[in-house]
Each structure stands twice: as C-alpha cells, then as structure tokens.
N, C-alpha and C positions, 0 to 999 in steps of 0.2 A: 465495409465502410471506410471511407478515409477523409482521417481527420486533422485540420487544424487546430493545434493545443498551445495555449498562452496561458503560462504561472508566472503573474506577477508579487513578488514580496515586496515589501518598502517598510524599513526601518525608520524612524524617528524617535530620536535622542535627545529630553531635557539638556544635558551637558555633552561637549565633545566626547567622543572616544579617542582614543591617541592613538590606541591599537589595536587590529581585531584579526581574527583568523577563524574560519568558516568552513565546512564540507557540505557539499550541495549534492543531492540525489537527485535531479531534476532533468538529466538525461535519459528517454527512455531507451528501455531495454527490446530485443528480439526476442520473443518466443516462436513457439511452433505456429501460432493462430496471430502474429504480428510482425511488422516489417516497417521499421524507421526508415525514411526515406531522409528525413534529415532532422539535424537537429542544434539548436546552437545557444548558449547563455550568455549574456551582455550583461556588465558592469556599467552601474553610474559612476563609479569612480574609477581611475588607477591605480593597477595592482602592483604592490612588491613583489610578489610572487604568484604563480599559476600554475596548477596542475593537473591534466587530465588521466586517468586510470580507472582498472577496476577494482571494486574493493574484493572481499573473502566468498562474498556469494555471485561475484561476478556481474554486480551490476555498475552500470557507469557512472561516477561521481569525478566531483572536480574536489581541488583543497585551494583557497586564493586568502591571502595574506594583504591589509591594508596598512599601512604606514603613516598613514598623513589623516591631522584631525581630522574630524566629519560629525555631522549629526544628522545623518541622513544616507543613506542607502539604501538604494534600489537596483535589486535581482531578478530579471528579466530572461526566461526560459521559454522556446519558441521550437515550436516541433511540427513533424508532420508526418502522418503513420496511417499506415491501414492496417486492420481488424479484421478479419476474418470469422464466420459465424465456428463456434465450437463443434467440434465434432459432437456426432448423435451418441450418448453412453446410455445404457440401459441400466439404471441401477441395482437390479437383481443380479447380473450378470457381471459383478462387481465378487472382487474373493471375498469369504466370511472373515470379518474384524479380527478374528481369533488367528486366524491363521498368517494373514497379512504380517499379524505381532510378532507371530512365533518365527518368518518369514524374517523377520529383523535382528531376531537373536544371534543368528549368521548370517548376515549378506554376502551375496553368491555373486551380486553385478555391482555395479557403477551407482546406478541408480538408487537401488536399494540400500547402500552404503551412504549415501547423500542425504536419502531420507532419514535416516536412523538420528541425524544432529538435531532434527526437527520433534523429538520426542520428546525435549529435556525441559526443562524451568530454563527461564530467562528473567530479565530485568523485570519486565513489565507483566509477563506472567508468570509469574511465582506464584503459589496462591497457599495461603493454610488453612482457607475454608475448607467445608468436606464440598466441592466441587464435582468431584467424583460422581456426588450422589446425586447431583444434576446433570449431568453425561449419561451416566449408565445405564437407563431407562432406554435411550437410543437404542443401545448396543444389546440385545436382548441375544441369548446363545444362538450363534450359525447366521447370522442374519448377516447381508451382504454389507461392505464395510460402506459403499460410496451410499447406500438405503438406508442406514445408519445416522452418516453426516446429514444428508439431505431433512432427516424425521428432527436433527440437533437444531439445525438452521430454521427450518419453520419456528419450534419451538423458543429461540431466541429473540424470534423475531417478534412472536407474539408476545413474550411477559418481559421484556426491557423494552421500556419507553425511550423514543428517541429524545433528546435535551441537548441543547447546545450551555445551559449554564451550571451545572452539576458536575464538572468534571474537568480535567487541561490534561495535558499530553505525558504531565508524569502522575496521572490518578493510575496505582496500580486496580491488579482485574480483581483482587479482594474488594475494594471498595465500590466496582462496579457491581460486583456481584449482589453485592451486602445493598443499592440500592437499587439496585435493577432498572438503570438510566445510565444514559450516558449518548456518545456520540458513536459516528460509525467505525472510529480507531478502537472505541471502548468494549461495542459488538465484535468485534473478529478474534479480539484478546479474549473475551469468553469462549468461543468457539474453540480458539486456540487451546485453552488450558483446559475443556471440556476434554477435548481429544487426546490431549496428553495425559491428564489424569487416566486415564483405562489404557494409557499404555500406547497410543496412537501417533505418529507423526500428524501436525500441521503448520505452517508457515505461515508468515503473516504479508501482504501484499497490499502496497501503494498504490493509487492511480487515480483516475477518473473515470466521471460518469456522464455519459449525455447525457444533458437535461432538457425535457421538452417544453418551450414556452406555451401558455396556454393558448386554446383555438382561435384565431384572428387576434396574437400578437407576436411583435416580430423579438426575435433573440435579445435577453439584454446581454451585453458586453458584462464580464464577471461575474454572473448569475450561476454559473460552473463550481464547482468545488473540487476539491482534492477529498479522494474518497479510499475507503479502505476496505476491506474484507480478507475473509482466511482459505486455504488451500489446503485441500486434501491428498494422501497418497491413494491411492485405489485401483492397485493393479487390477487386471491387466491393463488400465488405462493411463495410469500413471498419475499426474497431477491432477486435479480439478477444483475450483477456485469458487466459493459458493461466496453471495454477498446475504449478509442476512441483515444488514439495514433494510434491504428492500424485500429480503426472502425471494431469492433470483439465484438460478444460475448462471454463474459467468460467461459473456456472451460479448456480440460485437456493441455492444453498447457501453463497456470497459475498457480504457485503455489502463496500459499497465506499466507501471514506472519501475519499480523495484520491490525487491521482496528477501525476507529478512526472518529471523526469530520472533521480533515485534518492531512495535513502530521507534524505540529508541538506535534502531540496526540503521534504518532506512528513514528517517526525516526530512523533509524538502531540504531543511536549512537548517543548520547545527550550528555553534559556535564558540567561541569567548571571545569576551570583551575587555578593554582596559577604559576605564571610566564609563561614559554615557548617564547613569545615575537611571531612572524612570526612564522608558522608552515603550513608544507603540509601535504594534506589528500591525500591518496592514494586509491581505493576500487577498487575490483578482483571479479568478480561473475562468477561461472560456472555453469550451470544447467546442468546433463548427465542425460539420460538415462541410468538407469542401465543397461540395455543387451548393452551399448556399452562405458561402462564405464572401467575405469583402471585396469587391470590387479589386482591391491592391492587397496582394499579401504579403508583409515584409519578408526579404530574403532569407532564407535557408540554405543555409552549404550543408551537404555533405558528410554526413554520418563519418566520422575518422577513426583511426583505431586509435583504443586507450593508449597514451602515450608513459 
C-alpha cells in the first residue's frame, strides 16, 4: 500500500511565548517492510535555528529554535510511504521465551545486542505493581516466545478498556494498570512492561493507522490518528510489532514513525517554552491511500540524509 500521511499540530497560546525550542519525530523511518519516498516538515513561523539528524535509536528528528513572540504555531509533517504486507511468521516456530532470555545474557550478534537495551524500566514504564503476574500466564515453560506475546496482546486487549479521558501522555503504566483504561500509548506500555517484567525485550513504536470511513462515506480529512503499539524480539524472525488497541498484528495497515523504550523517547512534538501561560494542542491526522487521494497532492522532496 502506499500512502499519503498528513500530521498536523497547532499550538495556541493565552500569552506570547518569547522563546521556544522543540524536537519533532515526525519524519518517518525505513524498515525492512517500508520505504519513504519522501518526506518534508513546514513551519508557520521563522526559525532561529534548524536541525535535521538521527537520534540514539536511529530515527529521524528535527531540533528548531523560535525567537520571536508568537501565540500560535503550527507544525505541518507531509510524507509519502509504501507499506509492504509483513512477512508470514508461524508463531510455534518462534524460539521458547526461556531460551531467547538466556540468549541475551551473552549476545553473540548485532541484533541481539540491541535488543538486550529493550529489556530494562524506562520513564514511562517502570512499574512496582506485581505486573509480572500479569505477563506470566503468557509465558507458560517452553512455549514459543512470539505464541506467548501474541496470547499477552489478545489478552490486553480484552480487559483495558479503551478511553481517551482517563489518562495524558505522562500517566505512568502503574496507573494504567491499576485502572485497566487508557489510550493506545497506554496499551503498548502494558505490553511493554509485561514483557520486560519476565525478562523479555520489547520496544515501543509510533505511527499510524488507516482508518476505514464507514460503507457509502467518503474519507474525512483528520479522522486519522497517531497510533501506537509494542514490538517483539522473536528470533528466528527477529522484530514483530503487535498493536493490541486493535488485537492485530502489524501489517500494511501501519505506518511507522519511530520507535523508542516508550513514548517519552519518541513524541511527535516535545518542547519548552518561555511564557505562553494556558495553551491548546490541536492534532489533525490523515492517512490516504494514494489511488484515492486528492486530486493535488502538495509537494514532497526527497527523503535526505540526517544532516
């Protein structure tokens, strides 16, 4: 599939801001099963400074520096990407959870060494629930590690309720846990700290979701979201990205932005501020397919390397 992706943010600000500086993850990323063909961020205002790079986990962010009052800003991220369907994994045919562990206590490759950072507590999941004893049920002796996450992600999926008003973007996963709701940032951080607790690598990952307008209506413009979910290690296959807001595996109906420990790694749009006082966030997501995309689609350059 290939898609047209529009993240709009818009800032409004009771009081000026005088000064502000920002890191934006809103460039996507290449994987094995995706392919940026372009991708570009626009500023409503004028920058003092601008930066494009990758950050620690290699994904592409900008850092831009404003100067001059404003009570308003708007960040405008414009992409265009094909998806590729994931490869077919057999989940029995996945190594036993036991051994993948013991597999980490000496990493032998590249990979296995990269996964091991993905084992630990982070910001946002840390957890001092007994968690564990909510994971471990999955992971029953010898049973195959990716037939394990798969049995975690149903099950999340069924007892947290989804809510959009129960929760904001620094509710740690104790307090998700503790009420069993939350949003699809809040599902992946269970998952995540599920898996780490028994000792498991998993990542946490940004992006989006087609969303399908109902039968005989046509697309609305920002009816899209920014979506999240968690990643698996499970050699011999290596990553695999399960979304348990939807109980899915990841597929071309995902793109994918960035990916991180949690979501405070990888945030569309991060910041500080000097003044503003009270301020609302506004965000607009649209995912199209291109074969039924707008008539005009505004310009796209050219994927460039981190500078």
């Amino acid at each position: 599939m290939e898609y047209f992706v529009r993240h709009r943010t818009t800032y409004r600000y009771l009081q000026d801001v005088s000064h502000s500086w920002h890191l934006a993850h809103l460039r996507l990323r290449t994987t094995p099963t995706q392919e940026v063909h372009g991708s570009g961020v626009t500023l409503s205002l004028e920058t003092a400074s601008r930066m494009a790079r990758e950050d620690y986990f290699r994904n592409p962010c900008e850092w831009f520096a404003i100067d001059q009052p404003h009570n308003h800003l708007e960040v405008l991220a414009e992409s265009r990407v094909t998806v590729a369907p994931a490869p077919e994994r057999i989940s029995r045919d996945s190594l036993p959870w036991e051994q993948v562990r013991a597999l980490l206590e000496t990493p032998q490759d590249d990979e296995a060494r990269d996964a091991v950072q993905f084992q630990f507590d982070s910001p946002l999941t840390k957890f001092h629930s007994d968690i564990a004893s909510y994971g471990g049920p999955s992971f029953p002796a010898h049973r195959p590690l990716l037939a394990g996450a798969i049995e975690l992600m149903n099950r999340i999926h069924k007892d947290f309720r989804y809510d959009t008003t129960v929760t904001d973007v620094t509710t740690p996963v104790d307090r998700v846990f503790e009420i069993r709701a939350g949003v699809c940032q809040d599902l992946a951080h269970v998952g995540i700290a599920a898996m780490r607790a028994v000792g498991l690598p998993a990542r946490y990952v940004s992006g989006y979701l087609l969303t399908e307008p109902p039968p005989g209506k046509p697309r609305l413009l920002g009816a899209d979201a920014s979506h999240a979910w968690f990643s698996v290690w499970a050699p011999p296959f290596g990553w695999v990205d399960l979304d348990p807001t939807n109980n899915l595996i990841v597929s071309e109906s995902h793109v994918t932005s960035s990916w991180g420990r949690d979501y405070s790694d990888v945030a569309p749009v991060a910041g500080i501020i000097l003044g503003g006082h009270d301020h609302v966030v506004e965000v607009g997501v649209d995912v199209i397919p291109v074969d039924q995309a707008m008539p005009q689609l505004p310009h796209i350059a050219p994927e460039s390397p981190a500078g």
